[in-house]
C-alpha positions as CSV (number, residue, x, y, z in Angstrom):
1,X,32.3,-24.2,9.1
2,X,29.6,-26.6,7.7
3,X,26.7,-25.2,5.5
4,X,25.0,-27.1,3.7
5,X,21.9,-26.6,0.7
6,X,19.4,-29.2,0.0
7,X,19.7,-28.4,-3.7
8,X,16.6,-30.4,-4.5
9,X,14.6,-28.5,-2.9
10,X,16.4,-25.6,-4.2
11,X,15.3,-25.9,-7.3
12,X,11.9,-27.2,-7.0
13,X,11.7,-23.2,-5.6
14,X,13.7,-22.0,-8.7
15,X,10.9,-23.8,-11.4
16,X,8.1,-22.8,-9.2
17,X,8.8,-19.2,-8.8
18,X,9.8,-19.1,-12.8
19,X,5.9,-19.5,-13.7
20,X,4.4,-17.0,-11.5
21,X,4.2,-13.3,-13.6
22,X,5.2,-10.8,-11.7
23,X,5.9,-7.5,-13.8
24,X,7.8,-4.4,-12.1
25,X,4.8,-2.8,-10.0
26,X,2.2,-6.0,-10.9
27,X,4.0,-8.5,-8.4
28,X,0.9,-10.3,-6.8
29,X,1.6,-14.1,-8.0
30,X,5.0,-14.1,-6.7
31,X,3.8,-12.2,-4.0
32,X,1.8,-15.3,-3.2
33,X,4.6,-17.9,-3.8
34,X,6.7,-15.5,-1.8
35,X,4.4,-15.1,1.5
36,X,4.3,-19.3,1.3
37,X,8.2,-19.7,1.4
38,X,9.4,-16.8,3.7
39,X,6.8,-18.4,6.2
40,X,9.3,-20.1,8.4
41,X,8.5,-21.6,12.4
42,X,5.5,-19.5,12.8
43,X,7.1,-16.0,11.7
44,X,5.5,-13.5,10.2
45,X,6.0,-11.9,7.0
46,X,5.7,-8.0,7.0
47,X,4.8,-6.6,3.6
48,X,5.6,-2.3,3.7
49,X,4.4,0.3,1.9
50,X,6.5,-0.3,-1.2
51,X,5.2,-3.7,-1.7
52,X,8.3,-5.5,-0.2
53,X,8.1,-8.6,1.6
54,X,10.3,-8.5,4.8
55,X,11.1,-11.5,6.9
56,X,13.2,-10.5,10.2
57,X,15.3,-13.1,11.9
58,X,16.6,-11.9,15.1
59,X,19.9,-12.9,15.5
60,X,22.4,-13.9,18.6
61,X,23.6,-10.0,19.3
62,X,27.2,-10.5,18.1
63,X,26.7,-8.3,14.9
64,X,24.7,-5.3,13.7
65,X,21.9,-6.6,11.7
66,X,22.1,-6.7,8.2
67,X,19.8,-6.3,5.0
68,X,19.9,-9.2,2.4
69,X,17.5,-8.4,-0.8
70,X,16.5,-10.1,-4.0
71,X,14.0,-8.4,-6.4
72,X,10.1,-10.3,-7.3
73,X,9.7,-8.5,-10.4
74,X,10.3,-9.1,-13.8
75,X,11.2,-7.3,-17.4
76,X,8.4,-7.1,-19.1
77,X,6.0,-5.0,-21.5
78,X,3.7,-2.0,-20.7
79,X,0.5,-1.1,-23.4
80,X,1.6,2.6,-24.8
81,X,-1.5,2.4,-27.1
82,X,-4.5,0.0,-28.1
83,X,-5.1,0.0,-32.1
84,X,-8.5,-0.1,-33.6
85,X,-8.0,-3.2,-35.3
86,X,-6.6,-4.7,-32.2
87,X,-2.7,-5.0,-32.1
88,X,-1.6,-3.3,-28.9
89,X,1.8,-0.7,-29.1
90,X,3.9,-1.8,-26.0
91,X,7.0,-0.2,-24.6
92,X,10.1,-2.3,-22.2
93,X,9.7,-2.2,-18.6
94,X,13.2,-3.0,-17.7
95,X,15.9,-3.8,-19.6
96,X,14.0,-6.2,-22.1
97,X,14.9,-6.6,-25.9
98,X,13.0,-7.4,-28.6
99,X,15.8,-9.5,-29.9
100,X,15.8,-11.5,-26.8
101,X,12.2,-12.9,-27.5
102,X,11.4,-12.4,-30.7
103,X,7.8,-13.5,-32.0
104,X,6.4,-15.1,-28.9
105,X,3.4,-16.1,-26.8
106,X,2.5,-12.7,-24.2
107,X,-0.2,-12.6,-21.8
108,X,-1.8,-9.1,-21.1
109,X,-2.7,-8.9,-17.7
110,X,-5.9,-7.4,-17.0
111,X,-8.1,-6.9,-13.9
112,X,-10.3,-10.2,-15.2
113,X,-7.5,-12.5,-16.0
114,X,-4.9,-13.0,-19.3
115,X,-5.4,-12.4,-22.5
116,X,-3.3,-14.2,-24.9
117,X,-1.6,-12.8,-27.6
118,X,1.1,-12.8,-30.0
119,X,4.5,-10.7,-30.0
120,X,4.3,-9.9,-33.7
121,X,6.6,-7.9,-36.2
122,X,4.1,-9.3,-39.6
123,X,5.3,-11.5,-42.7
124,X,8.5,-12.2,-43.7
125,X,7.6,-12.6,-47.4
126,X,7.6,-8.9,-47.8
127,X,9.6,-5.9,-49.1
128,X,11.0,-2.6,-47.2
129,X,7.0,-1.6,-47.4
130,X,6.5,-3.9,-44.4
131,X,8.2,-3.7,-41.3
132,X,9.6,-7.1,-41.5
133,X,11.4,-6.6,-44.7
134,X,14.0,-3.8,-43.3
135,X,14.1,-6.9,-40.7
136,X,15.4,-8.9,-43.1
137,X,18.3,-6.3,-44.5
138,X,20.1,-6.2,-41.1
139,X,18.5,-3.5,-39.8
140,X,18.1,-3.9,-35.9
141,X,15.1,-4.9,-34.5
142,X,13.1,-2.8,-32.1
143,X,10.0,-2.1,-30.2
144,X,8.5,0.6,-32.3
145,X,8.6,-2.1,-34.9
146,X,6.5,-4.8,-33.2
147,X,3.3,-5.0,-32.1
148,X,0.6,-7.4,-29.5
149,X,-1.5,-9.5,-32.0
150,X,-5.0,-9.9,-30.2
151,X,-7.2,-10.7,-33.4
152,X,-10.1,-8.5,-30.9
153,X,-11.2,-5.1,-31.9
154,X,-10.9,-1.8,-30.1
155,X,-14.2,-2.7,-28.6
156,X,-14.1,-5.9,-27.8
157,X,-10.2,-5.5,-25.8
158,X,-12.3,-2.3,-24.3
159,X,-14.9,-5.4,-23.4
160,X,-12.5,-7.7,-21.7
161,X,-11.0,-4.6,-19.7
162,X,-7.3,-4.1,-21.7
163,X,-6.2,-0.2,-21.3
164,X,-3.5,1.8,-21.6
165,X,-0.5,1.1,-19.0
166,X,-1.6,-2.8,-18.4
167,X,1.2,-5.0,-18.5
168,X,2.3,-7.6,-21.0
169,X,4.5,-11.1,-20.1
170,X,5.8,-13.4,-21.7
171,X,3.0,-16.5,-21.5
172,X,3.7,-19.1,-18.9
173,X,4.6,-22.1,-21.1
174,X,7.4,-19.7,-22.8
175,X,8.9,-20.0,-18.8
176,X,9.1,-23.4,-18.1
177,X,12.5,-24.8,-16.9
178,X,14.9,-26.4,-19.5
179,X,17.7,-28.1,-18.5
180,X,21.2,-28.4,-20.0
181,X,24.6,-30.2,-19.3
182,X,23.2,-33.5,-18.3
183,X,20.9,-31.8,-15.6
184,X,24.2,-29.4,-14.2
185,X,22.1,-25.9,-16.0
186,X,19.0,-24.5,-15.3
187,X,17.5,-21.9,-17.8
188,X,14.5,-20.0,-18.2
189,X,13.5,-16.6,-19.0
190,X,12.9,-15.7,-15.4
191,X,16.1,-16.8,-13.3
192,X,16.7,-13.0,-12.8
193,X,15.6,-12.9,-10.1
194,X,13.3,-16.2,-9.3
195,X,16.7,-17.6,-8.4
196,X,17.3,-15.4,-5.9
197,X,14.4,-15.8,-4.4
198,X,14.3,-19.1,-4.0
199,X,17.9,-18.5,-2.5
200,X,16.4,-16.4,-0.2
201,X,14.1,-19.1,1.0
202,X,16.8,-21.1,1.7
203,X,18.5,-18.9,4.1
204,X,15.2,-18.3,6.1
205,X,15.3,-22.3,6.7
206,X,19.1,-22.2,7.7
207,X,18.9,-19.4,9.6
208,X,15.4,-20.5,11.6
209,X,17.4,-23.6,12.3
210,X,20.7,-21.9,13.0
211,X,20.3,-18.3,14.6
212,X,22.4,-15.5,12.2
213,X,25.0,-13.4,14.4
214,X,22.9,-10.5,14.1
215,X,19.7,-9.5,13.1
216,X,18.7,-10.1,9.6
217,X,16.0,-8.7,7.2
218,X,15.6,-10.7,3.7
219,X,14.0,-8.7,1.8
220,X,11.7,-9.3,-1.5
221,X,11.8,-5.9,-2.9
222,X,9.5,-4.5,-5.8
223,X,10.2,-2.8,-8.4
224,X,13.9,-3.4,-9.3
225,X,14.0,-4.0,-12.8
226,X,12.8,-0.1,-13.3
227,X,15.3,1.4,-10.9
228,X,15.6,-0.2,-7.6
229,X,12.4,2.1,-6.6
230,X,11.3,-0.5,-3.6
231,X,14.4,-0.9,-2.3
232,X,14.9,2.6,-2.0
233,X,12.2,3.3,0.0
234,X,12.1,-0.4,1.9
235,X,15.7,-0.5,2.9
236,X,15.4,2.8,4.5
237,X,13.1,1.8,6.7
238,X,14.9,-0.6,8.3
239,X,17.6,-0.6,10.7
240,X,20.1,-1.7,8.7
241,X,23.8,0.0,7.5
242,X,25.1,-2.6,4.9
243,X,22.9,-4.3,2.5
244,X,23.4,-7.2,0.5
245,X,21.7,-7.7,-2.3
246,X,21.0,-11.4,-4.0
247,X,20.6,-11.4,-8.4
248,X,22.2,-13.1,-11.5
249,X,25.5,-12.2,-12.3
250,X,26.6,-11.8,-16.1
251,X,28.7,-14.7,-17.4
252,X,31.0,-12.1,-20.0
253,X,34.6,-13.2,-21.5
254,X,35.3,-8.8,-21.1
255,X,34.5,-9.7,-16.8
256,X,36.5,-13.6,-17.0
257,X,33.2,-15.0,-15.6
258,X,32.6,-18.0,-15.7
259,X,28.8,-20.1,-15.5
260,X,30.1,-22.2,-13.0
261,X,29.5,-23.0,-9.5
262,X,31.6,-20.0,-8.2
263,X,29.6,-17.5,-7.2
264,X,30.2,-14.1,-8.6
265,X,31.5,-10.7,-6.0
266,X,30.8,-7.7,-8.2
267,X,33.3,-4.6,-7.0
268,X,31.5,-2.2,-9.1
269,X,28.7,-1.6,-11.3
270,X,27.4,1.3,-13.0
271,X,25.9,2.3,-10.2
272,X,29.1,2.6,-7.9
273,X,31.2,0.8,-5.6
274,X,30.8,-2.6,-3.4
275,X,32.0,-2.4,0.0
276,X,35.8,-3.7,0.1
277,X,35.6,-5.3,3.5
278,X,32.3,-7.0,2.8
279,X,34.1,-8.2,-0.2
280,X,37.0,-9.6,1.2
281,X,34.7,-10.9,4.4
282,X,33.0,-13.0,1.5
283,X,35.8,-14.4,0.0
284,X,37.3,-15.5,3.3
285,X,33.7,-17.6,4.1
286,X,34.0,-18.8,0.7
287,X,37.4,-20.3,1.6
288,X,35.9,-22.1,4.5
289,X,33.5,-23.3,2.5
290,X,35.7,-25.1,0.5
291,X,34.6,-23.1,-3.0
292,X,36.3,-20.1,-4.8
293,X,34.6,-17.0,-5.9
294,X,34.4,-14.5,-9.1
295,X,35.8,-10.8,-8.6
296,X,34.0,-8.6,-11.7
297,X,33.4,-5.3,-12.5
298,X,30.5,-4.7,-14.5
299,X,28.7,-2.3,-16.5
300,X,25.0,-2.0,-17.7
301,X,24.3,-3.2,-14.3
302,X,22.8,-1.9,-11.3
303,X,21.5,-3.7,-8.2
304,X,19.3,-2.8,-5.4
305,X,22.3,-2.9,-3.0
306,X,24.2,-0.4,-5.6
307,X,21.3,1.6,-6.0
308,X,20.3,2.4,-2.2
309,X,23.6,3.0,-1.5
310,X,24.3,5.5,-4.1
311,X,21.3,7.6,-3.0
312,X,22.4,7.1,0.6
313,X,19.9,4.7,2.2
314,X,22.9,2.5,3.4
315,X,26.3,2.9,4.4
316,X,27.1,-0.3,3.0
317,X,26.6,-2.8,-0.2
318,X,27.4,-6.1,-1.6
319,X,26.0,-8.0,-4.3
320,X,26.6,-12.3,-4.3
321,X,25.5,-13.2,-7.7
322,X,24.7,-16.4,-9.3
323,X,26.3,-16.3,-12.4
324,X,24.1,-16.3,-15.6
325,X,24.4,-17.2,-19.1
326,X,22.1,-14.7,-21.7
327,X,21.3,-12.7,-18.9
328,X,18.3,-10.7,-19.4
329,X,17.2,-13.3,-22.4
330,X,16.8,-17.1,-21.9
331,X,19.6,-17.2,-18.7
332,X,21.4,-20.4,-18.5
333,X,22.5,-20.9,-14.6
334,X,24.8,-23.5,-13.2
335,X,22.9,-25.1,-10.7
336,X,25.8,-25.7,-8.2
337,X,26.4,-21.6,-8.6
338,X,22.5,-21.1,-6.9
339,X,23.4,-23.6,-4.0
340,X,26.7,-22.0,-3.2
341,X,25.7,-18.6,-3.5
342,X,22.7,-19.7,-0.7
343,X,25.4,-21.2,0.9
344,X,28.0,-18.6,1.0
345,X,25.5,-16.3,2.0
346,X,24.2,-18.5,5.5
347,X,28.0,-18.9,6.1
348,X,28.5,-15.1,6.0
349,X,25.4,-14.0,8.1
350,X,26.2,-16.7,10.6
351,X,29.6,-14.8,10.8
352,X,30.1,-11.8,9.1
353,X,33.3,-11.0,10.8
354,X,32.0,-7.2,11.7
């Protein structure tokens, strides 16, 4: 079996889909990027009620068809309350810390554009009076204790049309791509789950050029980061039994992953159980390939694959991860670990073995 990636390409997706904000339930910019890339020998991109983007490749009618999803949105901020004198109270959407980011650049994201600001927690010259100063004593860090800087008033953020439940994102040049290891690691805040994405787009050119077994949906669902919400309602509209779903993997010594370019099989998560013969189906391609693969079992984890199948929408799920350094802060992915896993994952659709 020969698949093969062209990984620049791969990763000109990767930095482009980085930029583009795209908050859980906010997802319009990546919506955009998405549309663009999905858009393969004249087929049409279907977007359903959920906001999901669904591109269907009919396949050969040698296997039953079969979902594949990655998530557009991101962890990010939501305003809880806007202050008189202009700092904004925000609360996580998604599993973001405030120890992950620290004092940073955010945009708020109203209906007239951005609006800079400044993820603040105050001076650090300052004693247990000042928020900052328990800070200092090793106390841990969290959201109650921080605040949006704006330097507007009530009436003036009422003006430029900032509200309650508006989101907040970290501001584009804190996404750019930074490379380590002599060019081998790409990291950004936003490889979960730009990556796969841009994976995504990459089997949609393979599999235009080379017809799957079966049908296949790829899937850019919404809403993941707050509890697989899109993918429970988009997966059970198709007609689909096993998904597969497409995200960063945790590089952890407590799951012996590694960030290299193996791609990662999770088993279980805190969501449930993979599918065993999907699993082992997966390894087998890998093989072929001539690349190994990561076994793990997780926790504080959940995937839409996990999540649909635990409420029922499908009989069957996988996840193929790309495995991630600092997940869920500034990730740090092996480049080789992206192609592979869009590799492994045309080699299994092309032959699934069902």
């Amino acid at each position: 079996m020969v698949v093969t990636v062209d990984r620049t390409r791969l990763l000109a997706r990767v930095e482009e889909l980085m930029l583009a904000h795209a908050p859980s339930g906010q997802e319009a910019e990546v919506d955009d990027l998405v549309q663009r890339l999905f858009s393969v020998a004249g087929r049409t991109v279907q977007r359903d009620r959920s906001g999901a983007l669904v591109l269907h490749l009919p396949g050969r009618g040698l296997a039953p068809a079969i979902a594949v999803a990655a998530h557009k949105d991101e962890i990010a901020l939501i305003v809880k309350r806007v202050e008189k004198d202009g700092r904004l109270k925000v609360q996580p959407t998604g599993g973001l810390h405030p120890w992950a980011v620290g004092e940073t650049p955010v945009e708020v994201l109203t209906h007239s554009g951005p609006l800079p600001g400044v993820l603040s927690i105050g001076a650090k010259h300052v004693s247990r009076e000042s928020p900052a100063g328990v800070i200092k004593e090793g106390s841990g860090l969290t959201w109650e204790q921080m605040w949006v800087e704006t330097h507007l008033d009530e009436a003036a953020l009422r003006q430029a049309g900032v509200r309650v439940g508006q989101r907040v994102v970290l501001a584009r040049p804190r996404k750019q791509a930074w490379y380590l290891g002599q060019g081998q690691f790409v990291c950004g805040y936003n490889l979960d789950c730009r990556g796969g994405l841009a994976i995504l787009a990459e089997v949609a050119h393979a599999l235009t050029e080379h017809p799957p077994a079966g049908d296949v949906y790829l899937v850019a669902t919404a809403e993941e980061e707050v509890g697989a919400h899109g993918a429970l309602y988009s997966v059970a509209q198709l007609p689909v039994d096993t998904l597969v779903a497409v995200d960063v993997a945790p590089v952890a010594e407590e799951y012996q992953t590694r960030n290299s370019a193996e791609p990662v099989l999770l088993c279980k998560d805190s969501s449930g159980l993979y599918h065993q013969g999907t699993i082992d189906r997966l390894v087998a391609v890998a093989g072929d390939l001539g690349f190994g693969v990561q076994l793990a079992v997780v926790t504080s984890y959940g995937s839409d694959a996990s999540i649909a199948h635990g409420h029922g929408h499908v009989a069957r799920a996988a996840l193929v991860g790309y495995p991630g350094g600092n997940t869920h802060g500034f990730e740090i992915c092996h480049i080789d670990g992206l192609a592979n896993t869009a590799r492994l994952l045309i080699g299994y659709l092309l032959d699934p073995g069902v």
